[in-house]
Structures are given as C-alpha cells and as structure tokens.
N, C-alpha and C positions, 0 to 999 in steps of 0.2 A: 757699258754699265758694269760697274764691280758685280760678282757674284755673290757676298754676302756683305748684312747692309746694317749699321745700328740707328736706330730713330729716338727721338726723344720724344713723347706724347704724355701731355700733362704731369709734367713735369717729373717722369720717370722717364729713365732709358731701357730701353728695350734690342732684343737683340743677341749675336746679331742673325739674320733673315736673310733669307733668297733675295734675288732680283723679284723673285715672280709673287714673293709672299711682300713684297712692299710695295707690288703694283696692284695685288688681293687687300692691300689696306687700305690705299686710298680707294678703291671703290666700293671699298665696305663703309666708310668713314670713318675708320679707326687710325689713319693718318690725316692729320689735316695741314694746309696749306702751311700753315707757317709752324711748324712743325719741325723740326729741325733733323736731318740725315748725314750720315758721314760715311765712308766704308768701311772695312773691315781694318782695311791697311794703312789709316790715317788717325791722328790724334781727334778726340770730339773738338778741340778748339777750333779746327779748320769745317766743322758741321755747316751746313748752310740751309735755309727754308726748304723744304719740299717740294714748292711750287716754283724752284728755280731750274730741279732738273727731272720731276716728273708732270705727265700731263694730269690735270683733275678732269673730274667733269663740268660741265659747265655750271651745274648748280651745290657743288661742293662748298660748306661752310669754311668761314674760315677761321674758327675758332670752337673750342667745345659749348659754349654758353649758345651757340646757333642751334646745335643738336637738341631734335625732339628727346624729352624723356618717356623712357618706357616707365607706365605705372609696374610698381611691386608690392604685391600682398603684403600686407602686416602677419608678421610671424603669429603663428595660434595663441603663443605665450604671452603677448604684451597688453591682452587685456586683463589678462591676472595681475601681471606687472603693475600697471595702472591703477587699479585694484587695492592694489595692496599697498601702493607708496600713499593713495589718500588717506587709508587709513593710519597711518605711521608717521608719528612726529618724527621719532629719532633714526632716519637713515640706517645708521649704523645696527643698529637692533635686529635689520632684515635677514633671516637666514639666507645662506648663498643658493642660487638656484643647484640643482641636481644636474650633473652633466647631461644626462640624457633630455633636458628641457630645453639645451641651449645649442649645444653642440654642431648640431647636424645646422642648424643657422649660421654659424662661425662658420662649416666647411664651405656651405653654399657659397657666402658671402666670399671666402676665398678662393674660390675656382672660379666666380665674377671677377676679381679683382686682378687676376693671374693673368699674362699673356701669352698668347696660346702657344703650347711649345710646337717644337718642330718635328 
C-alpha cells in the first residue's frame, strides 16, 4: 500500500493522508465505499472505489444519504432572525448583523467542514 493517499468524499478531494489515516476513515465513516482513492504518485483519473482496495466493515454505508445525522442546536441568534424578518417587508432595510452575533457560528461551521489536518 502507498504511504500517502488522496480520496474524494462528497464530492471534495481530500489529502493527501497516511495509509493508516485512510484505514482511521473508513472505520470512522468518513470514507465510504464508493468513494474514490488514488496515491500520492498517480493522476486522480486512474482513482478507483475504495471498497476495491480497502476492507470495510461489514455494515459500512455505501453512500452518505445512509449516514445517521447528528442533530445540531439552532444558533442562539436565529430566533431574533426570525423575529425580525417577520416583521420586515423590505429585506433589504435589515441592518447587517454585528460580527460578534455571527462570527463564532461561521468559525464552527468551518472547522465542521474542514478535513482534519495531519
């Protein structure tokens, strides 16, 4: 097995990763079978499924639409949000929120989104 590894998951590439951090993803579920892998030392057009050169587990999904969602809180902000768009015809009119109302949701949300460095 190559030593480091690029993957594509939902439709980003990712990478590239150890042998041992792509065998840590399929049994996390953050790689899934059909899923596409390549090495380090090859073009992604020669990528092939996942589940053609590593083992899953047996009850591994094989798509994201399988995976359970985890529930997440509603920001404390968006029932002011809410709030305030009923009361407002003209969109536009809304003052912009204050960075400090929103910000720290924008970073979350980006450190959710991010793959985890190495």
């Amino acid at each position: 097995m190559s030593d480091r590894w690029f993957y594509q998951h939902a439709n980003a590439v990712h990478g590239p990763v150890s042998a041992e951090q792509l065998l840590d993803l399929v049994e996390s579920g953050g790689l899934l079978r059909d899923d596409l892998i390549w090495p380090e030392s090859i073009d992604a057009v020669a990528a092939i499924p996942a589940e053609s050169a590593l083992k899953f587990p047996a009850a591994a999904p094989a798509d994201t639409a399988a995976l359970p969602r985890s529930p997440r809180s509603a920001p404390d902000w968006l029932p002011e949000l809410a709030q305030a768009l009923a009361a407002v015809q003209d969109l536009t009119k809304l003052p912009p929120p204050r960075p400090a109302d929103w910000i720290a949701d924008v970073r979350r949300a980006e450190s959710m989104s991010r793959p985890a460095a190495e």
